[in-house]
DRENDO-1510 file (C-alpha; in Angstrom, 1 decimal, always signed):
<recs>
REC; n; res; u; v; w
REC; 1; UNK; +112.5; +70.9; +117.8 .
REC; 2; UNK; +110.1; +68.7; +120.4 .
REC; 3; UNK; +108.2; +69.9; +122.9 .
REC; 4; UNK; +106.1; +66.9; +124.6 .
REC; 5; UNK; +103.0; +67.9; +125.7 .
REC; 6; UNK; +101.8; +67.6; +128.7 .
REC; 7; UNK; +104.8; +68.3; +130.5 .
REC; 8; UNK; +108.3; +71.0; +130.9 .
REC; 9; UNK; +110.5; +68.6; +129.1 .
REC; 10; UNK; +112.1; +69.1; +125.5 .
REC; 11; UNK; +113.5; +66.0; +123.2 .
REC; 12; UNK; +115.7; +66.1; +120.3 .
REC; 13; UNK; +117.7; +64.0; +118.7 .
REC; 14; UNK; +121.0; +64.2; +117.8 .
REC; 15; UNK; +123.4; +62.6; +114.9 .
REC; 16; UNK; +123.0; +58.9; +116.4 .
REC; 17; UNK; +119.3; +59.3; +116.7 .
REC; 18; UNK; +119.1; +59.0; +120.4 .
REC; 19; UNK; +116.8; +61.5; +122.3 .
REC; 20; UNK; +117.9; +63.7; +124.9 .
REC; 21; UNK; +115.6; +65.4; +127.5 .
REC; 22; UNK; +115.9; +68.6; +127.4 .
REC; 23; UNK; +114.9; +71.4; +130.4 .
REC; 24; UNK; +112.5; +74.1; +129.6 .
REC; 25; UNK; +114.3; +76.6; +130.9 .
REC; 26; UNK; +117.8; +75.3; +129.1 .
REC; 27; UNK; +117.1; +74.7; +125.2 .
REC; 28; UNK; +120.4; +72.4; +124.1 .
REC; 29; UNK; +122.1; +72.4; +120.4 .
REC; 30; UNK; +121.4; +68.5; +118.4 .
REC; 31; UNK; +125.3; +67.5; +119.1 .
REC; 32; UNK; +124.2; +68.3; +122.8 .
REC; 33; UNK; +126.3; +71.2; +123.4 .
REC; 34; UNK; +125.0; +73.8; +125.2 .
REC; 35; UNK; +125.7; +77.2; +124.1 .
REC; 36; UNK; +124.3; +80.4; +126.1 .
REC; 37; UNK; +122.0; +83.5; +124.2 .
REC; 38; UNK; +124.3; +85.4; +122.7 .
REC; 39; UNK; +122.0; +88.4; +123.0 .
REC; 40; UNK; +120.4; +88.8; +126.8 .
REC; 41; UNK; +116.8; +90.4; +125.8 .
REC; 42; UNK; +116.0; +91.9; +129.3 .
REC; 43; UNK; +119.8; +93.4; +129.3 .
REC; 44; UNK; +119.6; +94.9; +126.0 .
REC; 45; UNK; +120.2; +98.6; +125.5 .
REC; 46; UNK; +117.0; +99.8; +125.6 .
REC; 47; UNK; +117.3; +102.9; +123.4 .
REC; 48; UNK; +119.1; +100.8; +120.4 .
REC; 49; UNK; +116.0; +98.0; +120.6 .
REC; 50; UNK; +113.7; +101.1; +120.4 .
REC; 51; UNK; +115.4; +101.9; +117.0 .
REC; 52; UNK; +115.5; +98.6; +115.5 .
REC; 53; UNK; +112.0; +98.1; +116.8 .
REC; 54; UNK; +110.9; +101.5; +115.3 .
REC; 55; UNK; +112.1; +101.6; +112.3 .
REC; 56; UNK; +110.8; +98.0; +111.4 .
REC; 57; UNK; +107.4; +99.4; +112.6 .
REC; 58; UNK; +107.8; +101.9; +109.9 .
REC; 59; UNK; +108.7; +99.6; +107.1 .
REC; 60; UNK; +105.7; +97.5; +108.0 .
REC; 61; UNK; +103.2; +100.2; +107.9 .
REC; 62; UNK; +104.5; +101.8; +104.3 .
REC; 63; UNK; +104.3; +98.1; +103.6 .
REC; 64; UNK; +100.7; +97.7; +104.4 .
REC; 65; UNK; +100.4; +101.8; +102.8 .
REC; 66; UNK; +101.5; +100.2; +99.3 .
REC; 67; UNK; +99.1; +97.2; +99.7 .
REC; 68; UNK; +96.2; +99.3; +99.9 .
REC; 69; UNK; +97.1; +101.8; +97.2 .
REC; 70; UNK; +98.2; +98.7; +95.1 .
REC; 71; UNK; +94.7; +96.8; +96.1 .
REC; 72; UNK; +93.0; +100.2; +95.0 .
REC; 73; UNK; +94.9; +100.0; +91.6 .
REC; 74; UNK; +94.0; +95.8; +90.9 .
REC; 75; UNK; +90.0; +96.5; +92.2 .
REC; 76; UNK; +89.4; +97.8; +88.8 .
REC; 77; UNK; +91.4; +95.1; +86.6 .
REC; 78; UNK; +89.2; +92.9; +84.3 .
REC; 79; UNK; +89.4; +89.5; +86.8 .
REC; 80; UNK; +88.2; +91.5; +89.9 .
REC; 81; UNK; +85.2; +93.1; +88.0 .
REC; 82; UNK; +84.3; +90.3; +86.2 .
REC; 83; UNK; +85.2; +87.2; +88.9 .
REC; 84; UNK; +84.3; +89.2; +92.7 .
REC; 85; UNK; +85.4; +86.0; +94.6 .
REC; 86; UNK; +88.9; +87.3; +93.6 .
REC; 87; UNK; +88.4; +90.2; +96.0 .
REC; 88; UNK; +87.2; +88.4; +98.8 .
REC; 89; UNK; +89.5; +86.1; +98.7 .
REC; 90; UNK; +92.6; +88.9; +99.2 .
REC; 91; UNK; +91.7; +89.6; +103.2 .
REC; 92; UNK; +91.5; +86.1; +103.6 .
REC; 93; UNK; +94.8; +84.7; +101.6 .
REC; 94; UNK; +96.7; +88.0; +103.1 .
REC; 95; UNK; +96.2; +87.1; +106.9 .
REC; 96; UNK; +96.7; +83.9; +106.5 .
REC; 97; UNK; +99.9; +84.0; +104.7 .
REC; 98; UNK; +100.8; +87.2; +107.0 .
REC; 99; UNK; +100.7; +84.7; +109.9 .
REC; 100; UNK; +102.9; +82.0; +108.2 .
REC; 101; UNK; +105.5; +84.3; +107.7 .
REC; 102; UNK; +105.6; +85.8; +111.0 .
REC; 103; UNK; +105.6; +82.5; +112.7 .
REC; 104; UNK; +108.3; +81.6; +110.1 .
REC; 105; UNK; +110.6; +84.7; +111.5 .
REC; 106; UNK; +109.5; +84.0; +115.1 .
REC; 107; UNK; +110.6; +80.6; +115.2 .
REC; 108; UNK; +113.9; +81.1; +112.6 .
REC; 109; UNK; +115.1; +84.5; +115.3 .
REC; 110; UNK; +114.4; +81.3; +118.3 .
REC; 111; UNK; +117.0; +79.7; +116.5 .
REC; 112; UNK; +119.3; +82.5; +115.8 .
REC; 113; UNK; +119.3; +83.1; +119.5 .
REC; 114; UNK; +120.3; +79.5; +120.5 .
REC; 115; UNK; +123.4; +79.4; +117.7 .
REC; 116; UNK; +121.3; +76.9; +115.2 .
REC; 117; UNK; +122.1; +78.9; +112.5 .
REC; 118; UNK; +126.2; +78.7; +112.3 .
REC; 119; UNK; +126.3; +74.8; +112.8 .
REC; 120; UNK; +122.7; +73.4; +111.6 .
REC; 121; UNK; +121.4; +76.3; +108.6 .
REC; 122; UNK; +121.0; +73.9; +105.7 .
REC; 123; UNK; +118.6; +71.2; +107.6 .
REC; 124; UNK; +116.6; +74.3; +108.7 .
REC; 125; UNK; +116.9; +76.3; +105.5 .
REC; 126; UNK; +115.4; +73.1; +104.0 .
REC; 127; UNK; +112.9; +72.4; +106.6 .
REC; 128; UNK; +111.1; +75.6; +107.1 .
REC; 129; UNK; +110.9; +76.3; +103.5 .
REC; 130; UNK; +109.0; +72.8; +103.2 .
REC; 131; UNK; +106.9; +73.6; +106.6 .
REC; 132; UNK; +105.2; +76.7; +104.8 .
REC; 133; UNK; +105.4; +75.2; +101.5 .
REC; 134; UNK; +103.0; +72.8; +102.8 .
REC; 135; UNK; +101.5; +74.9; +105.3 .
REC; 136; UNK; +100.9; +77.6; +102.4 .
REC; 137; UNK; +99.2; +75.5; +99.6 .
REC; 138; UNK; +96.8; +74.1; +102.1 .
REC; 139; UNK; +95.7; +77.4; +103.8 .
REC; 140; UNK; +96.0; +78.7; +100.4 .
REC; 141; UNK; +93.2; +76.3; +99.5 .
REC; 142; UNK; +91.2; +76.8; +102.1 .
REC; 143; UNK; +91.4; +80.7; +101.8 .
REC; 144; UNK; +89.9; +80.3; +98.2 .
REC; 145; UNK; +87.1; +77.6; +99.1 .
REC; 146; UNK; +86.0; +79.9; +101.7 .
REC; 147; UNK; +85.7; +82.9; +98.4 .
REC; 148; UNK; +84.0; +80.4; +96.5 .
REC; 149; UNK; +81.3; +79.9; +99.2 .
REC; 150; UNK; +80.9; +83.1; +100.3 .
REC; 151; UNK; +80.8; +84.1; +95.9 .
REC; 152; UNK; +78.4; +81.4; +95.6 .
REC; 153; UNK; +75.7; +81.5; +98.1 .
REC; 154; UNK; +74.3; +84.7; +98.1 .
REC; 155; UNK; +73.8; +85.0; +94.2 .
REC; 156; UNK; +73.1; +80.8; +94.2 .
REC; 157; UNK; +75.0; +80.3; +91.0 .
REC; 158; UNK; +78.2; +78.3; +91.1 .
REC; 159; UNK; +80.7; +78.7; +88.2 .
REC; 160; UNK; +83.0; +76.1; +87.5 .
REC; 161; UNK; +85.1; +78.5; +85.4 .
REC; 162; UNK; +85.5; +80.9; +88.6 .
REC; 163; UNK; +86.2; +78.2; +90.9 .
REC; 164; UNK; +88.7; +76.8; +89.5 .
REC; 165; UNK; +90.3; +80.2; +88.4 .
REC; 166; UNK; +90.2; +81.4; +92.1 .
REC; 167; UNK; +91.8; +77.7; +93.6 .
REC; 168; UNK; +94.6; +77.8; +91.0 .
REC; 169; UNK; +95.7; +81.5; +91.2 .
REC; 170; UNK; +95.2; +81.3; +95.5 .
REC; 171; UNK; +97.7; +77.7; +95.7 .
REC; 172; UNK; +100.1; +79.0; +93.2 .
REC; 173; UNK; +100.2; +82.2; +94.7 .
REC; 174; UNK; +100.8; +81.0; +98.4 .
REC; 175; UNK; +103.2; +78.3; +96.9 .
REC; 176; UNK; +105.2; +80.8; +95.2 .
REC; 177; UNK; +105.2; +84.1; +97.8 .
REC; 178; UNK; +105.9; +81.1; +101.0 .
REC; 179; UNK; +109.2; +80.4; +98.5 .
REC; 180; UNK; +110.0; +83.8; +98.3 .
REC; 181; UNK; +109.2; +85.6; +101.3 .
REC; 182; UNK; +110.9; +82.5; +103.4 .
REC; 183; UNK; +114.2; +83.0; +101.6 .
REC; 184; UNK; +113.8; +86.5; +102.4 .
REC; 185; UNK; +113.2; +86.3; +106.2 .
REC; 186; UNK; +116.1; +83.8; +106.4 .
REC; 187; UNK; +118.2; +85.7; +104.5 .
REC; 188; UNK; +116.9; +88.6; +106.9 .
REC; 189; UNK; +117.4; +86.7; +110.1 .
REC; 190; UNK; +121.2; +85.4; +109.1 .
REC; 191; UNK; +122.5; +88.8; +107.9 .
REC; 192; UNK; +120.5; +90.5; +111.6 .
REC; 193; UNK; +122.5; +88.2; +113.6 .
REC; 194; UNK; +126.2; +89.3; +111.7 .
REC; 195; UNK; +125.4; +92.5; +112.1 .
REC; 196; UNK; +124.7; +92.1; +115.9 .
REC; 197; UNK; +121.1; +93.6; +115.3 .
REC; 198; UNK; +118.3; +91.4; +117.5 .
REC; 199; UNK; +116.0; +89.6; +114.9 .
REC; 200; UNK; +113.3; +89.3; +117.5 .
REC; 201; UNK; +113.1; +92.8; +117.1 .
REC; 202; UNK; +112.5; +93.5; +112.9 .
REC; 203; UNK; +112.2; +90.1; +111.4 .
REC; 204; UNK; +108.0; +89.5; +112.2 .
REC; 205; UNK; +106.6; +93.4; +111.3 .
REC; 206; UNK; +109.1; +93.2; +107.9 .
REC; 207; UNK; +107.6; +89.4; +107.1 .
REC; 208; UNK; +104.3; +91.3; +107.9 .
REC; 209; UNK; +105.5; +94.3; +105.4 .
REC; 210; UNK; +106.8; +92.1; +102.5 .
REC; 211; UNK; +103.7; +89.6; +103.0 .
REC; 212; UNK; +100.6; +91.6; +102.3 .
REC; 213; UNK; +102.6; +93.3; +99.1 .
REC; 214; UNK; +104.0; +89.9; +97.8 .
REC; 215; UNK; +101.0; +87.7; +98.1 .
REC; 216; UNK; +98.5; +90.8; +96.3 .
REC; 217; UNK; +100.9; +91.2; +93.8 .
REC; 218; UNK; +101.2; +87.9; +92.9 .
REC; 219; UNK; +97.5; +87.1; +93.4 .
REC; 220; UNK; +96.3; +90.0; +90.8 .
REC; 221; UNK; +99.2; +88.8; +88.3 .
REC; 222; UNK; +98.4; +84.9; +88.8 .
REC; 223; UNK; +94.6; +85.9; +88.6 .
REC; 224; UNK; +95.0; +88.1; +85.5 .
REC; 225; UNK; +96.9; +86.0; +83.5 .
REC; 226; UNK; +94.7; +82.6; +84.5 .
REC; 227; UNK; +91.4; +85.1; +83.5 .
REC; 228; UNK; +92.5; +85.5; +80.0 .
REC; 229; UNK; +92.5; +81.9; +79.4 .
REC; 230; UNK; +89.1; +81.6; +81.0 .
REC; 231; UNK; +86.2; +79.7; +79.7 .
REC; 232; UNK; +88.7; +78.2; +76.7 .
REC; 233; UNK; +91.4; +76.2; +78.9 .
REC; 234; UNK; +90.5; +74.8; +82.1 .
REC; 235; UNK; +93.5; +72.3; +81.8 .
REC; 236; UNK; +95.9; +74.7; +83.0 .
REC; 237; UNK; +94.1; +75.9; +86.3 .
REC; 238; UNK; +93.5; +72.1; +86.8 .
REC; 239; UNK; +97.3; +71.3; +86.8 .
REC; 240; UNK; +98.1; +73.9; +88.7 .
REC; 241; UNK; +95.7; +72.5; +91.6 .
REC; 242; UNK; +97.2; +69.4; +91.1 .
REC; 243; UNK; +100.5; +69.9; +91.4 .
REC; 244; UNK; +99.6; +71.7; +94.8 .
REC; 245; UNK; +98.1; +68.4; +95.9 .
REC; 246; UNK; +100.8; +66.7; +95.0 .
REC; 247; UNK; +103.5; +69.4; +96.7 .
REC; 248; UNK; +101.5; +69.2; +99.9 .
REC; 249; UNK; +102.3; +65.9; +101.2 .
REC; 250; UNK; +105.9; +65.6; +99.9 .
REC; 251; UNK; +106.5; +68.3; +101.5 .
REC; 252; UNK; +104.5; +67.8; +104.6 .
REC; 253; UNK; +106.5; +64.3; +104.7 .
REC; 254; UNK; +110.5; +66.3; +104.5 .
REC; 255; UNK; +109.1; +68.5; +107.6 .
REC; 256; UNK; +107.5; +65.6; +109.4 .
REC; 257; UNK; +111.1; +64.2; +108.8 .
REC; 258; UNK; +113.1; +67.0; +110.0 .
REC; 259; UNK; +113.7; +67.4; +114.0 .
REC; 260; UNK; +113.4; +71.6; +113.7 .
REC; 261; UNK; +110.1; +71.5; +111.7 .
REC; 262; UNK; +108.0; +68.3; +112.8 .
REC; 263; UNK; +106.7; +69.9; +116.3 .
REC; 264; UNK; +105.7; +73.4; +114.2 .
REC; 265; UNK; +103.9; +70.8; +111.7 .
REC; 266; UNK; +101.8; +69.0; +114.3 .
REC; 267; UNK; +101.3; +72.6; +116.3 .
REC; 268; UNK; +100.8; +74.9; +113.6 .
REC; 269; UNK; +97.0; +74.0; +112.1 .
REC; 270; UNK; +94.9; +74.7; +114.6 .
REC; 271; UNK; +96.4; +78.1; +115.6 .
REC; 272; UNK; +96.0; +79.5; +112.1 .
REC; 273; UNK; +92.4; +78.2; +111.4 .
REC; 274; UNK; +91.5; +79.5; +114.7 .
REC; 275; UNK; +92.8; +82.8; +113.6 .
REC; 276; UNK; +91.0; +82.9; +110.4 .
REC; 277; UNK; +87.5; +82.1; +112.6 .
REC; 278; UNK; +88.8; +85.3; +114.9 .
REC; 279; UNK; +89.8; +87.3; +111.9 .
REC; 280; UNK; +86.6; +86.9; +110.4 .
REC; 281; UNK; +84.4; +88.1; +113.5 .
REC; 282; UNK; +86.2; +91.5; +113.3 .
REC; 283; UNK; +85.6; +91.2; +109.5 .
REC; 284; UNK; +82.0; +90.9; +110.3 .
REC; 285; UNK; +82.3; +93.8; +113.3 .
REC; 286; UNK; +83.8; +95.9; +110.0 .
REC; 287; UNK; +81.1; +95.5; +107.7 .
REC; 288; UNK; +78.9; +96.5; +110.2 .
REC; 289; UNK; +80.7; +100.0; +110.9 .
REC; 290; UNK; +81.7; +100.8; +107.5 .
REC; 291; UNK; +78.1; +100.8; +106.5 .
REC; 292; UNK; +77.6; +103.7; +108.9 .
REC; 293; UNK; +81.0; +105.1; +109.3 .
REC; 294; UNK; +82.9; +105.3; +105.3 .
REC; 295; UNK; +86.3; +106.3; +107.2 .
REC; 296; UNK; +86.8; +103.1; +109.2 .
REC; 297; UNK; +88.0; +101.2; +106.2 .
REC; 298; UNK; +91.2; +102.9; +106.1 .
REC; 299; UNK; +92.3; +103.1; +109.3 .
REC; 300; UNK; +91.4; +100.0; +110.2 .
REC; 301; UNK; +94.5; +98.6; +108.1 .
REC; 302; UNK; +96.4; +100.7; +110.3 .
REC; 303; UNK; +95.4; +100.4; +113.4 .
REC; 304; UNK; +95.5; +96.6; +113.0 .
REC; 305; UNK; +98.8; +96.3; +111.2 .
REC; 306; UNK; +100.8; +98.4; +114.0 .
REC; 307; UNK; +98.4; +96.5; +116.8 .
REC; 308; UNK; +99.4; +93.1; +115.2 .
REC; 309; UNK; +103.4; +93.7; +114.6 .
REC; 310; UNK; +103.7; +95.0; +118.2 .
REC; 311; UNK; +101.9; +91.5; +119.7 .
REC; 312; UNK; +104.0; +89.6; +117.6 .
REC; 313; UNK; +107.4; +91.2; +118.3 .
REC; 314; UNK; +106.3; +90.7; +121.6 .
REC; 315; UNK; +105.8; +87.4; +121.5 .
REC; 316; UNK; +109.1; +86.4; +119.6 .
REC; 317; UNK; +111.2; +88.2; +122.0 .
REC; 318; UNK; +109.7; +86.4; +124.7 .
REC; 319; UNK; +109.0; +83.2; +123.2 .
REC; 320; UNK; +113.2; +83.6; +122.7 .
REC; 321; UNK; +113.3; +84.3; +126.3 .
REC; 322; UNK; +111.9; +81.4; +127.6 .
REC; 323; UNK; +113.9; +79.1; +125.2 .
REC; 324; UNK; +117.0; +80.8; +126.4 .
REC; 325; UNK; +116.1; +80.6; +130.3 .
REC; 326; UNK; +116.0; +84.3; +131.0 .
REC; 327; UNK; +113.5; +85.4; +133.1 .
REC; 328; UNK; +110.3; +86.3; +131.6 .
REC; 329; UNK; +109.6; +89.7; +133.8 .
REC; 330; UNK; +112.3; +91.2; +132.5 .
REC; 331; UNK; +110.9; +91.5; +128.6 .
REC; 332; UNK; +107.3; +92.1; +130.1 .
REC; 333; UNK; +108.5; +95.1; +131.5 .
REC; 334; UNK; +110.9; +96.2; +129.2 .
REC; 335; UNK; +109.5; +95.6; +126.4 .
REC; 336; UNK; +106.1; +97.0; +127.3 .
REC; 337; UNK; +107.2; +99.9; +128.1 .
REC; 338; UNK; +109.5; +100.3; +124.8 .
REC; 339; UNK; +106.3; +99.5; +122.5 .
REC; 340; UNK; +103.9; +101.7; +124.1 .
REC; 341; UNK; +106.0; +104.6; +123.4 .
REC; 342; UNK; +106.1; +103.9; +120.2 .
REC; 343; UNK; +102.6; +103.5; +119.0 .
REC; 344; UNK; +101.3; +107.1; +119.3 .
REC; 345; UNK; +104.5; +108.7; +116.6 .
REC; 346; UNK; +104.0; +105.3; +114.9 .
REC; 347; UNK; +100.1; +106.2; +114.5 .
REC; 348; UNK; +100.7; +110.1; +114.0 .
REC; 349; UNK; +102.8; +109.3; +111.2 .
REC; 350; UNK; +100.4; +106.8; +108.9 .
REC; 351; UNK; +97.4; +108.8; +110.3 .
REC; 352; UNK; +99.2; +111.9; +108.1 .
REC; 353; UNK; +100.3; +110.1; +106.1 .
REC; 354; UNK; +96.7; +108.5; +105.0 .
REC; 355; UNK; +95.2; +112.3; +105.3 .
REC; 356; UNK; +98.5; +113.7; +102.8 .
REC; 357; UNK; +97.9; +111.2; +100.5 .
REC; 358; UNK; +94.2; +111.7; +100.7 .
REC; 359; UNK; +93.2; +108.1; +101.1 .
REC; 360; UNK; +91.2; +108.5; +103.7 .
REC; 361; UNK; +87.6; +110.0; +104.2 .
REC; 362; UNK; +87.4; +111.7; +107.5 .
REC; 363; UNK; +89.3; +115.0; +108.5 .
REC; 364; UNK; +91.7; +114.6; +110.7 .
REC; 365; UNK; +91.0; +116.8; +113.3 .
REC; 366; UNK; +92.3; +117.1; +117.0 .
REC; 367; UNK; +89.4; +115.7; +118.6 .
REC; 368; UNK; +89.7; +112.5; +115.9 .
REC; 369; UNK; +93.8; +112.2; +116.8 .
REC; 370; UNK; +92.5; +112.7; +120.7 .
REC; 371; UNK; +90.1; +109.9; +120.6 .
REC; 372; UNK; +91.5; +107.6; +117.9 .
REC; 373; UNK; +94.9; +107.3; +120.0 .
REC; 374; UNK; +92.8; +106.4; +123.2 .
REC; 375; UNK; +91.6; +103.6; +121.1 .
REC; 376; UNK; +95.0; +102.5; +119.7 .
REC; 377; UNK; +97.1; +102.9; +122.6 .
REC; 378; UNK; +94.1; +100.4; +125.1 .
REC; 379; UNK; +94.0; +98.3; +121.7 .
REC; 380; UNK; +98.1; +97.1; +122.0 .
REC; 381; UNK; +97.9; +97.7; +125.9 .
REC; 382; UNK; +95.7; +94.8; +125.8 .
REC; 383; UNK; +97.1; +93.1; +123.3 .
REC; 384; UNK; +100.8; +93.3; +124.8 .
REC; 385; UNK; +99.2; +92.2; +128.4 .
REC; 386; UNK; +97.6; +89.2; +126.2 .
REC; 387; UNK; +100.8; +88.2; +124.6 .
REC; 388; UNK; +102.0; +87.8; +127.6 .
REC; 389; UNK; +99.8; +85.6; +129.4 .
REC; 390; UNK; +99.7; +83.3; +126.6 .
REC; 391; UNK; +103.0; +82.8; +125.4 .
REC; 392; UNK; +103.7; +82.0; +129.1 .
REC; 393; UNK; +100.5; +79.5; +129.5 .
REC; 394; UNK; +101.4; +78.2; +126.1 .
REC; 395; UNK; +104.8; +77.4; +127.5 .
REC; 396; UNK; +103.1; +75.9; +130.7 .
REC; 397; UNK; +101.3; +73.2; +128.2 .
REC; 398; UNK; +104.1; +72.2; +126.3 .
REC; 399; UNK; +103.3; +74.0; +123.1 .
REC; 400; UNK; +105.9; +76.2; +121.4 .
REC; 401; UNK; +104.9; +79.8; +121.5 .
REC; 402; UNK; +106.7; +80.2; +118.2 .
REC; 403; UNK; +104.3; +77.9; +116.2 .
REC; 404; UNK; +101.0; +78.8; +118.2 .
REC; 405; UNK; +101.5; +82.3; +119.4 .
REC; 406; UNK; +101.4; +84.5; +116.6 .
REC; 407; UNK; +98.2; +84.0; +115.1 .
REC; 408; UNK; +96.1; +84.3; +117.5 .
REC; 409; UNK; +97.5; +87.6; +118.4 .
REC; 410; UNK; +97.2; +88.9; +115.0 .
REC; 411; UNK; +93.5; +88.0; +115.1 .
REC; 412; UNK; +92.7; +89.6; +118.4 .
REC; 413; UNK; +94.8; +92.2; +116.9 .
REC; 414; UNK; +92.3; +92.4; +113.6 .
REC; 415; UNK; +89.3; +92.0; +116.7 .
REC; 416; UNK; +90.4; +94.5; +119.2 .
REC; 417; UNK; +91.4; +97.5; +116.5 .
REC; 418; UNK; +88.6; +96.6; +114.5 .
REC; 419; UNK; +85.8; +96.9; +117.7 .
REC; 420; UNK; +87.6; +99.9; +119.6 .
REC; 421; UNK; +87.8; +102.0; +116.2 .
REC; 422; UNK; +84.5; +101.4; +115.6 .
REC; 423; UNK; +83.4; +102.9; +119.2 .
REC; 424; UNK; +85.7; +105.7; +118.7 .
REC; 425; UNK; +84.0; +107.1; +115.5 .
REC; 426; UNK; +80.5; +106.2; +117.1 .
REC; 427; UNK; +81.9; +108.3; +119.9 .
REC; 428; UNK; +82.8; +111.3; +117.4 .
REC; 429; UNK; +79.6; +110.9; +115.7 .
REC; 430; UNK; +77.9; +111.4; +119.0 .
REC; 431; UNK; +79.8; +114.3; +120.6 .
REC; 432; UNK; +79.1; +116.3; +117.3 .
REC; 433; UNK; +82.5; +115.8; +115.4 .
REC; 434; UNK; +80.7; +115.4; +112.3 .
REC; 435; UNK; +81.5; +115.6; +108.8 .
REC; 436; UNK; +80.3; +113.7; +105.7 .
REC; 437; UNK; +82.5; +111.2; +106.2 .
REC; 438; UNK; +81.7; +110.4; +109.6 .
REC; 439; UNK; +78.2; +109.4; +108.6 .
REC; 440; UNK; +76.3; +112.9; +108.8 .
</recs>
């Protein structure tokens, strides 16, 4: 699907390769038929969109849960002892395939919405699945590139061995979790819409859920297996790297081709490397406050995961909205007011859960649940009131909020958490809520 820029209009084209204009406010089928939402997301019952809403939440938090216990299982495998660039490239290779995938589910529900799926699945099946395939391998690139410089210039030793290791086990591992995970979400999305359930509402926090899990499981497998070959066969990380060069433009070329992926191809760069420069600043506000507070670390992944998942739920649903010609103020309101109920029993729950488990390192007392749910309710108050303004100026330009939307919430997301959790444990340090853990 097209979106000039520059201007409201829309152009697709449909079986005799003609273009048709297309309103902004009135997103027409390729044959030219015009078929109305068959869910109205300001009219929906509000109490049912809470629970599919909710529960998602809850599968995407135990999601991000088992990543961390799993990532606190791998730390001590022989390849991240022995090759550290491993571990930094996880943060890295995890948000950018997060966002991927959620852009993948926003853009797929978009299409559900407008009745793509029942007469035009295989040409976006086919499409999307070469969009992130090539979307993937690149960023997945990129992501270990970025390990290997950040591995290399503080100790001022560069190891071949390790570079490669790190490039072949981060493009295989994108190329083969994008495969997965975006059979999964479609599968997701197609069997949502028989089931009348809104995939606006659960497709992007369960592509966030089954994303960090996938892509670390893969990555320490991929990694482990490459590492026992090190330093005796460099020709197999080598192929590997060059059969993602090769799988880059190919399939670069079948989504340049196809009329649902080519505008997400030419949109979709900037907005995740843009998100990776955000990500990183809150990576760099983290470092900071883990050196003084150690209890940060872990609720950090919360409070960003459930920040995150709500901005980009909200996003999709209205993203949907606009492409359906519903009126926007509708899911501002609505929608709002349905996610800010949710996020302090969404926070209660992983907050106990993290203390039952006993991952975290701070006591969970009633002046931390006070003060650390003033920080997480302002962090997705702002990031709802965000998502809003910029899916509608994005709109406004003539981008797709599906393609461009998504990470840049999910950054400000990693930003905003990471910032206002940091002055809420500087504020319990100061007001005498101190234990060991707390930096006492």
């Amino acid at each position: 699907m097209n979106r000039s820029k520059g201007n409201n209009s829309r152009t697709v084209k449909d079986s005799n390769s003609t273009e048709t204009e297309m309103s902004p406010n009135a997103y027409r089928l390729i044959n030219n038929e015009e078929k109305p939402p068959d869910i109205q997301i300001g009219k929906e019952n509000s109490w049912i969109a809470g629970v599919q809403m909710f529960v998602s939440f809850l599968l995407a938090g135990f999601g991000m849960v088992a990543a961390s216990l799993l990532l606190d299982v791998v730390q001590h495998w022989d390849v991240f002892v022995q090759v550290p660039e491993v571990y930094i490239l996880v943060p890295a290779l995890l948000g950018l395939k997060g966002n991927l995938e959620m852009t993948l589910a926003s853009r797929m529900s978009t299409h559900a919405h407008l009745g793509h799926l029942d007469k035009h699945l295989k040409p976006l099946v086919v499409g999307n699945l070469c969009l992130i395939q090539c979307q993937a391998v690149l960023v997945g690139f990129l992501a270990a590139m970025a390990a290997v410089a950040m591995g290399w210039i503080p100790r001022g030793e560069f190891d071949i061995h390790h570079a490669m290791l790190l490039c072949a086990s981060s493009v295989l591992t994108a190329s083969l979790a994008s495969f997965v995970l975006g059979l999964i979400m479609i599968g997701v999305i197609v069997v949502s819409k028989k089931v009348n359930i809104n995939p606006d509402n659960i497709a992007t926090p369960i592509a966030a859920s089954l994303g960090d899990l996938t892509t670390l499981a893969l990555l320490s497998w991929i990694a482990s297996l490459l590492f026992k070959s090190l330093g005796t066969n460099i020709l197999l990380p080598a192929l590997l790297i060059i059969a993602g060069a090769v799988l880059v433009p190919a399939c670069g070329y079948v989504a340049w081709k196809n009329n649902f992926t080519k505008q997400a191809l030419d949109e979709g760069w900037i907005p995740v490397i843009s998100g990776m420069v955000i990500s990183s600043t809150g990576g760099l506000i983290l470092g900071y406050t883990v050196s003084n507070y150690k209890g940060v670390a872990v609720f950090q992944l919360v409070i960003n995961g459930i920040g995150g998942n709500m901005a980009a739920v909200h996003a999709s649903r209205l993203s949907t909205l606009l492409h359906t010609g519903q009126k926007e103020e509708s899911v501002f309101s609505n929608t709002t007011k349905l996610l800010m109920l949710m996020v302090i029993p969404g926070q209660l729950i992983f907050v106990y859960t993290i203390s039952y488990l006993k991952a975290g390192h701070t006591s969970v007392t009633p002046i931390f649940i006070l003060i650390y749910m003033c920080a997480a309710l302002l962090q997705v108050l702002l990031l709802l009131t965000i998502s809003h303004y910029l899916v509608v100026w994005m709109w406004k330009l003539g981008l797709d909020p599906d393609n461009s939307a998504i990470p840049y919430l999910t950054a400000l997301g990693d930003l905003l958490g990471t910032t206002l959790l940091g002055i809420a444990f500087h504020i319990l340090f100061a007001i005498g809520d101190k234990d060991s853990d707390l930096g006492d």
